[in-house]
Every structure is written in C-alpha cells, then in structure tokens.
PAKOL-434027 format. One line per 3 residues: number of its first residue (from 1); their letters; for each residue x, y, z of C-alpha. Coordinates in nm, 4 decimals, m for minus. Layout:
residues N
NUM> a> X,Y,Z | ...
This chain:
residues 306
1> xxx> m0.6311,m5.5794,m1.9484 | m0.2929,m5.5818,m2.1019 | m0.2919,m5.5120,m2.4898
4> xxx> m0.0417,m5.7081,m2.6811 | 0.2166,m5.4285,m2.8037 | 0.6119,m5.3558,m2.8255
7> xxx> 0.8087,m5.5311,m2.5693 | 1.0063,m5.3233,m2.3580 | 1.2296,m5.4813,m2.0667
10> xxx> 0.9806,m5.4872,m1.7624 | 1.0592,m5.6150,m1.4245 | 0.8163,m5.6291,m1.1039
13> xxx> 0.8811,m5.4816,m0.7458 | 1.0452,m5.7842,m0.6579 | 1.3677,m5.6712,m0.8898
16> xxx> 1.3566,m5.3068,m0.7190 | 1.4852,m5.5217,m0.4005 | 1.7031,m5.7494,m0.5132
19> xxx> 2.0552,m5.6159,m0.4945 | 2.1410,m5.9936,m0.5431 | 1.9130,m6.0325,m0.8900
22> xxx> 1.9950,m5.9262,m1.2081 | 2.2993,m5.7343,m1.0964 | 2.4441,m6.0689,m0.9546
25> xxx> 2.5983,m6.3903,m1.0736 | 2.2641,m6.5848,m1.1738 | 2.1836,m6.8664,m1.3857
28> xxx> 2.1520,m6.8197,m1.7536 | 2.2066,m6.9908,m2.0892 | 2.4789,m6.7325,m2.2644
31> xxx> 2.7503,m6.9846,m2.3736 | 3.1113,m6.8273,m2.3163 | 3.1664,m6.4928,m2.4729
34> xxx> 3.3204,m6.6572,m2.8323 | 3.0073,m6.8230,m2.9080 | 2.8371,m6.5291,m2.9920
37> xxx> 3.0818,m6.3510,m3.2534 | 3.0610,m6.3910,m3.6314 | 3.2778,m6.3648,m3.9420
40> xxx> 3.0332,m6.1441,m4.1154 | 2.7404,m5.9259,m3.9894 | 2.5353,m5.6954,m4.1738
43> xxx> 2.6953,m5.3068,m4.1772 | 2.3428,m5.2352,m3.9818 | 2.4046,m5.4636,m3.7172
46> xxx> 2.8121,m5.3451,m3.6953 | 2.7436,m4.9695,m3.6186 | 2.4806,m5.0689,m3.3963
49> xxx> 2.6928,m5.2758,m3.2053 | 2.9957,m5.0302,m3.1979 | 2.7895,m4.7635,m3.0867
52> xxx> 2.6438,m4.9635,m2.8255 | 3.0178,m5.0548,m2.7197 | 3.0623,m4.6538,m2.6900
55> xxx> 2.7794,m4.4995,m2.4669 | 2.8153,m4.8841,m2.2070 | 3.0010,m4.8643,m1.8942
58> xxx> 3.0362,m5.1055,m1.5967 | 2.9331,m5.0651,m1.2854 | 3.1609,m5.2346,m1.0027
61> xxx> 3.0075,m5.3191,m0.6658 | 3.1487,m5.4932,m0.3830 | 2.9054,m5.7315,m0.3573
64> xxx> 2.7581,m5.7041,m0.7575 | 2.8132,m5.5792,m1.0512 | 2.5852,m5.4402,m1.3218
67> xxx> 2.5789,m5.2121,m1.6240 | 2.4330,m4.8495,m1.7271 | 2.4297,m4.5760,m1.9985
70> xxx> 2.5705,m4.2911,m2.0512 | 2.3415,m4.0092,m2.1714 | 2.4507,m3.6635,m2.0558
73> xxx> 2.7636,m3.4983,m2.0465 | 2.7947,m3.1195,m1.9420 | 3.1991,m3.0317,m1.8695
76> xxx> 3.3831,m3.3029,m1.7259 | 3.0718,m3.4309,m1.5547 | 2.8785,m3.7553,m1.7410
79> xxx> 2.5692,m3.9120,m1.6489 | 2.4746,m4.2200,m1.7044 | 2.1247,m4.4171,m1.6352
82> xxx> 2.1048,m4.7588,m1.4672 | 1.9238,m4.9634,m1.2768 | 1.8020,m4.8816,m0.9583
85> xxx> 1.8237,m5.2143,m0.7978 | 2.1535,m5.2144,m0.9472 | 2.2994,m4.9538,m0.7215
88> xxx> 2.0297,m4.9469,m0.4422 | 2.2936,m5.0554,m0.2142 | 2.4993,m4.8166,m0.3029
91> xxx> 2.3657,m4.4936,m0.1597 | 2.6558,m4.2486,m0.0562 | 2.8863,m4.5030,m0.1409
94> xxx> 3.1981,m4.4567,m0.4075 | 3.0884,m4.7186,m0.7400 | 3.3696,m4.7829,m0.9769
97> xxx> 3.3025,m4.6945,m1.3124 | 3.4174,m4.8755,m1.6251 | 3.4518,m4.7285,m1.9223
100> xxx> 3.4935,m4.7889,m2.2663 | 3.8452,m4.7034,m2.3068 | 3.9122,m4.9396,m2.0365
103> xxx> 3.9701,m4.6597,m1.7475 | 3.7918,m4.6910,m1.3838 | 3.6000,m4.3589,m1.2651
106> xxx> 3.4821,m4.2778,m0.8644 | 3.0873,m4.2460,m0.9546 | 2.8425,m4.1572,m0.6893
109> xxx> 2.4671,m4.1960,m0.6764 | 2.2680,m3.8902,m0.7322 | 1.9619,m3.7896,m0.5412
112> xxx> 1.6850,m3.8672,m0.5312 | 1.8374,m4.1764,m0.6101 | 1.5363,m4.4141,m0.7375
115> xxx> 1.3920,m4.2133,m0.9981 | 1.0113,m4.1904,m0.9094 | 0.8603,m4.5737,m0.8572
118> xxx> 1.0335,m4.6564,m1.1710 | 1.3576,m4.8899,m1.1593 | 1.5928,m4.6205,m1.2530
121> xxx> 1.9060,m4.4153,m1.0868 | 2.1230,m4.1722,m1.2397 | 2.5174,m4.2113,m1.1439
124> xxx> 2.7385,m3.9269,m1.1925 | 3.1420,m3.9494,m1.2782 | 3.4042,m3.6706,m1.3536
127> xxx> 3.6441,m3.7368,m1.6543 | 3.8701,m3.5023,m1.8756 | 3.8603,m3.7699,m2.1441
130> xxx> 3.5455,m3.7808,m2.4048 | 3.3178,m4.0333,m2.3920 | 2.9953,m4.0549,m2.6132
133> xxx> 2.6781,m4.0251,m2.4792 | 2.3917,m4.2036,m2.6206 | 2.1182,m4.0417,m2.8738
136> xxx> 1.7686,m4.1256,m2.7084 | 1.4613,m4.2157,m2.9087 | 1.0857,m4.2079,m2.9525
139> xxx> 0.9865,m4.5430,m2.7922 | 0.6104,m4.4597,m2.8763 | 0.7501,m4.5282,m3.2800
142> xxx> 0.8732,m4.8844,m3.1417 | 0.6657,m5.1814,m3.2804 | 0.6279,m5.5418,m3.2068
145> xxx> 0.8954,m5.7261,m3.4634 | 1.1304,m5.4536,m3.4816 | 1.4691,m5.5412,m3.4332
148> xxx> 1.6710,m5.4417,m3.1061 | 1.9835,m5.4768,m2.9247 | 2.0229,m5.5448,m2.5702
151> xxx> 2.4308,m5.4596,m2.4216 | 2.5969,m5.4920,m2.1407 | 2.8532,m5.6440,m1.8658
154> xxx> 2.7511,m6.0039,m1.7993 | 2.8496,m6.0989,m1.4617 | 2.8999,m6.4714,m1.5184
157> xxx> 2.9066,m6.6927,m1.8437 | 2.8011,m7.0239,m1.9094 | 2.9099,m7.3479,m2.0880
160> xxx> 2.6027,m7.6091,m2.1092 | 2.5782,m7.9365,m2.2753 | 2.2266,m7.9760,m2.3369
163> xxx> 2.0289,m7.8225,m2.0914 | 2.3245,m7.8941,m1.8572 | 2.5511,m7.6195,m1.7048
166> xxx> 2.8971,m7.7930,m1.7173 | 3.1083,m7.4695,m1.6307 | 3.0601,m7.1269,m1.5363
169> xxx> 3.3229,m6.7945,m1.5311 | 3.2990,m6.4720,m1.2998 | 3.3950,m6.1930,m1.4938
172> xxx> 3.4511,m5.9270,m1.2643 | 3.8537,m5.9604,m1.3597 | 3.7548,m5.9537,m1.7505
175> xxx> 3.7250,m5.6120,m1.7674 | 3.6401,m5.4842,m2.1439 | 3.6149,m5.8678,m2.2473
178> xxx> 3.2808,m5.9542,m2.0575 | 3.1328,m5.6966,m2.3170 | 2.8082,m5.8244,m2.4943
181> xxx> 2.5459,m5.7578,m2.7301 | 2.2742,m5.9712,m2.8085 | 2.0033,m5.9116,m3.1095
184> xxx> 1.6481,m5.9998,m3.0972 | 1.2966,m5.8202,m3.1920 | 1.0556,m5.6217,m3.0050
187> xxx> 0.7816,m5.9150,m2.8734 | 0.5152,m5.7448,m2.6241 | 0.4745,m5.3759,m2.5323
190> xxx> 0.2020,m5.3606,m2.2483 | 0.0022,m5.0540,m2.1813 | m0.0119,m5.1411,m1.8481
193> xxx> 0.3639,m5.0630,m1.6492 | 0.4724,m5.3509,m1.4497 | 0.6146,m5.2005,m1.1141
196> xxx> 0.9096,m5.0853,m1.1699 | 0.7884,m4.9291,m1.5187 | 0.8521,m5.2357,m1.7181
199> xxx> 0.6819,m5.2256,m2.0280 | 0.8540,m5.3590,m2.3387 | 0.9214,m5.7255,m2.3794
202> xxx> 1.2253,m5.8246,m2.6338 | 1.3522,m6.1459,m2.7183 | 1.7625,m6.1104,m2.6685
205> xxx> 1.8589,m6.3191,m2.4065 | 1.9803,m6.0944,m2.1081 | 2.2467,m6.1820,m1.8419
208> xxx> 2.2647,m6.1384,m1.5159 | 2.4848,m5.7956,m1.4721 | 2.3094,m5.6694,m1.8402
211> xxx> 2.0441,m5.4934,m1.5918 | 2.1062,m5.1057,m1.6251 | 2.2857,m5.1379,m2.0275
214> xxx> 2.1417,m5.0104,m2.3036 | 1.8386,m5.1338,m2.5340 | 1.9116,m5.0127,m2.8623
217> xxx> 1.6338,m4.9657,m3.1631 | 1.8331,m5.0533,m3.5310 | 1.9433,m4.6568,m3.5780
220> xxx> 2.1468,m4.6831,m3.2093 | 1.8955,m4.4839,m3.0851 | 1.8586,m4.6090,m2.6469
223> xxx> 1.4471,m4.6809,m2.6256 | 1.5069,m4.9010,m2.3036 | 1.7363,m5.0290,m2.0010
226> xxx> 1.7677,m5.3967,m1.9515 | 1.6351,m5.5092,m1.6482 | 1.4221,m5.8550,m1.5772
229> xxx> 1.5407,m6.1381,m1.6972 | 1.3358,m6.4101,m1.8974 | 1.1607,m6.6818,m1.7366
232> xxx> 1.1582,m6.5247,m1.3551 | 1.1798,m6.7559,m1.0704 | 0.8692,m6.5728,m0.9676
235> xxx> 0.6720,m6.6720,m1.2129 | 0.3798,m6.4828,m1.2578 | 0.4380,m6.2733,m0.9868
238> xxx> 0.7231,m6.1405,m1.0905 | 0.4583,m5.9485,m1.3702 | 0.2435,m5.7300,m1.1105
241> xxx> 0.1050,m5.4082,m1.2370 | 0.1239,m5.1006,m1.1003 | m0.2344,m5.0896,m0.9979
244> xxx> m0.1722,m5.4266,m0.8223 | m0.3199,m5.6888,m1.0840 | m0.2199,m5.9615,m1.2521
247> xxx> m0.1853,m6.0444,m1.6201 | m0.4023,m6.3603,m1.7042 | m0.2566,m6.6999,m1.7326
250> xxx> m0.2488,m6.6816,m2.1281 | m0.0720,m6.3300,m2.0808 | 0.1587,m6.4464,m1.8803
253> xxx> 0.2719,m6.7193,m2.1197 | 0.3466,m6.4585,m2.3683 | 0.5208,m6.2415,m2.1095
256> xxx> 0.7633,m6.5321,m1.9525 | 1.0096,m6.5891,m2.2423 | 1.0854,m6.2308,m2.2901
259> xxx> 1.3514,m6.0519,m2.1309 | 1.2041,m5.6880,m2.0502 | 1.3129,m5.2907,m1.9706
262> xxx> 1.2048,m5.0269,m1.8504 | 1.1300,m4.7982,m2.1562 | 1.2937,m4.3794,m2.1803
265> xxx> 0.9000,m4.2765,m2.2162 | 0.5732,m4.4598,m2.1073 | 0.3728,m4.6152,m2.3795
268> xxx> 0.0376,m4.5749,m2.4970 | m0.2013,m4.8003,m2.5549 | m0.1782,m4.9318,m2.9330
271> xxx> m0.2801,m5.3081,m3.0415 | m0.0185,m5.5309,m3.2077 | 0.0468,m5.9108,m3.2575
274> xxx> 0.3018,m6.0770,m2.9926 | 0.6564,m6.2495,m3.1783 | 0.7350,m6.5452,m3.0629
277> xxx> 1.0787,m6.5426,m2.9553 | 1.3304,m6.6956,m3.1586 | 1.5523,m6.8349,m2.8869
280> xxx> 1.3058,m6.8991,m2.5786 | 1.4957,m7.0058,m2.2800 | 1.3436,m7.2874,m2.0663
283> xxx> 1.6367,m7.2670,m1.7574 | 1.4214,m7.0304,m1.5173 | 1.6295,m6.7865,m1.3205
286> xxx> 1.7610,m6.7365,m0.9789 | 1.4916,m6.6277,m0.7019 | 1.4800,m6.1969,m0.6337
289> xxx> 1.3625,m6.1321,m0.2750 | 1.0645,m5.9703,m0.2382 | 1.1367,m5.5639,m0.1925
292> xxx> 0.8832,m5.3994,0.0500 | 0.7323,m5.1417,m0.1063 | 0.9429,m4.8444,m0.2200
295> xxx> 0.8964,m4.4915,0.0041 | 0.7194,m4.2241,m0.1662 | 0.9304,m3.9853,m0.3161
298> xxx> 0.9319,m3.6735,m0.5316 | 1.0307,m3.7260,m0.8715 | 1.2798,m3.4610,m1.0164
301> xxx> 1.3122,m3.3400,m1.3887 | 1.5440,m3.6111,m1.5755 | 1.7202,m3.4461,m1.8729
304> xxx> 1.5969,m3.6928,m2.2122 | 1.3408,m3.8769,m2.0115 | 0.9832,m3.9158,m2.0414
C-alpha cells in the first residue's frame, strides 16, 4: 500500500541502467534557459537559489552528461553525491568535473561505487580552491506542500510552440550558462522506496542531465537528488517497489506528473494529502532500458547519509 506523503524524486530499476536516461539529451518541456529568469524574486527564493548555484557541479561524460552535489570536503579532497546511473559507465574512468567557479577537475568514482541498491555514487576531486559544500537536512521534517528547489546542468533545452518542439540546444559547450533551478512543492512521499530508493515526488520540472543535482528544502538545506523524470516512458513500470509490487492504477496517476529523488534518509510512514502539481507536463519522456538487476553488494558508511 503506498501512503500518500512528501514527494521525494524516485526512479525505478529501469533508471539504475540507463546510462542513456536522465543523464542524456531527452525530451522535455524547459523552454530555453531565459524563460525562466525574473525581475524580482522573493529574498527566500534568491539565497536559495545562490546557494544551490554554490554546492552544483557538472559532471562531463563522453557519451552523457549529468549533475551532482557536493557535500564533504576534508583537505583538498571534495565529495560530491550523484547519481549512480549517472556515472555507472564510468567505473575507473577519469569524469570531468565542473565547478562553480567555472574550473574543470579529474574526478574518479569511488568504491563501492553504487551505494547499496539505492541510485547513488560518490565522486571524488582534488582542488586547492574552496568550494562550499552543501548543509544536509532532516527529510523525515519534509511535508507534502512544502516548497523545494530542484538544480542542475540540463543537457538539452527546448523551444515549443504549443505542445510542439520547434528547436532544441545541446549544452555541453555552455558551460556555467546551462545552470538551472526550478521551484515547485513537495507532492507525494511514499513509504514504500521505489527501486532505486525513490521516495519523494516534487512538482519542478526536471531535465534530462538534472539527475544527480541537488533538491533543496526553502532553508538550502539538500533533502534529495534529482533523478526520474515526470511522466516516464515506462509508465507504470517505471514505479516498481522494492519488494517487487506495483502501485495501483489511481496511485500511479498521482505518481506520473511528479518528477522524483532519491531522499538523504528513508522515510517513515506518515499520512498526508497529495498537491496537484502546478505545471503537469503531458510530453512523456524518452524510453530507459531495462537494467538487469543490480549485484549484491556491501554497503559502506556514507558520511551525512541515512
């Protein structure tokens, strides 16, 4: 049974095995990058966003791109949280690592590289500059209809007429500029995890090459990582459970228009009423191939998670 609580960003298997998914050029709604700035925000909403801009980096592929987090720094050494089907590929590779000050770091992987079954690696980068690291919160305080941001590195935007897309941009050359955050409100938190962990449904919208940046409660604090997109081409089965079920049909409909994460702790099971999102999305997304099922593997002590 899945009880209607906060939304976190959730994704199902299928994302743990698609390097080509999230972290990839896909189909989505975000009109170019002008669209979405204003003349006046609240002073809330401005440190939110500027700290959000701090603690982001970029995570270059040669195939994909994606986003992550930083959240530890101890010397010269910073880690940062992302994705695993971000990086999956990636394993004893170099990544390149863009930061907010606009210089590129040599990252690597760390073992044990997925963290547990959820959709999580850590990536590791030396620097003698100082970056800020993110300030994690309580998740369990989150509630359905509080107000969120979602950040990261698109990898493509969109110009539509209508429902139409007329144009689209890479922006693997933008550097800094493909920078985004997006508000919304908490929706669904299920206290069931999705594989992959996913638990919290939110209502930004979410762009491909968002998976691994930070979700954001309204003190900056990170509650989440980005991570399945809204309206999955997999429809319903894109929501599997950890246990192997299925939400119902009228769960599902609820579940669809969010975007969702993987939260920093599990939930519990609390009750709350589902928001509807304010900017549903009806464009579905591009396919994620079907993962097999992740090798066991023994989770390791992550510093300021769960």
């Amino acid at each position: 049974m899945v009880r209607l609580q906060k939304p976190m960003l959730g994704v199902g298997m299928w994302l743990l095995s698609m390097s080509t998914g999230l972290s990839h050029p896909t189909l989505g709604t975000l009109p170019p990058l002008a669209a979405h700035q204003t003349a006046q925000v609240p002073t809330e909403t401005n440190s939110v966003r500027e700290r959000a801009r701090q603690v982001t980096v970029r995570l270059l592929l040669p195939d994909n791109s994606g986003s992550g987090v930083m959240v530890e720094r101890e010397g010269d050494r910073y880690t940062l949280l992302t994705n695993w089907h971000v990086v999956m590929a990636a394993q004893g590779q170099e990544i390149s690592v863009l930061t907010p000050d606009g210089r590129t770091h040599a990252g690597r992987v760390l073992p044990p590289y997925q963290l547990g079954n959820r959709d999580l690696a850590r990536v590791a980068f030396s620097s003698p500059h100082s970056y800020q690291v993110a300030a994690v919160g309580d998740v369990r305080e989150v509630s359905v209809g509080d107000r969120v941001y979602a950040a990261g590195y698109p990898a493509q935007v969109f110009e539509q007429q209508g429902d139409r897309i007329i144009r689209s941009q890479d922006t693997r050359d933008w550097g800094l500029r493909a920078f985004r955050v997006t508000e919304g409100e908490i929706g669904l938190i299920t206290d069931r995890a999705f594989y992959g962990g996913y638990q919290l449904g939110y209502t930004n919208q979410v762009s491909g090459g968002m998976s691994g940046g930070p979700v954001l409660n309204a003190q900056g604090e990170l509650i989440g990582l980005n991570g399945m997109l809204s309206y999955p081409f997999l429809g319903i089965r894109a929501f599997v459970f950890e246990d192997g079920g299925l939400p119902s049909q009228e769960e599902f409909a609820q579940m669809e228009p969010l975007s969702w994460a993987v939260p920093m702790q599990r939930l519990p099971s609390e009750r709350s009423r589902p928001v509807a999102p304010r900017h549903p999305n009806p464009t579905p997304r591009q396919p994620l191939p079907p993962p097999e099922p992740p090798a066991p593997s023994h989770e390791q002590p992550l510093p300021l998670l769960f």
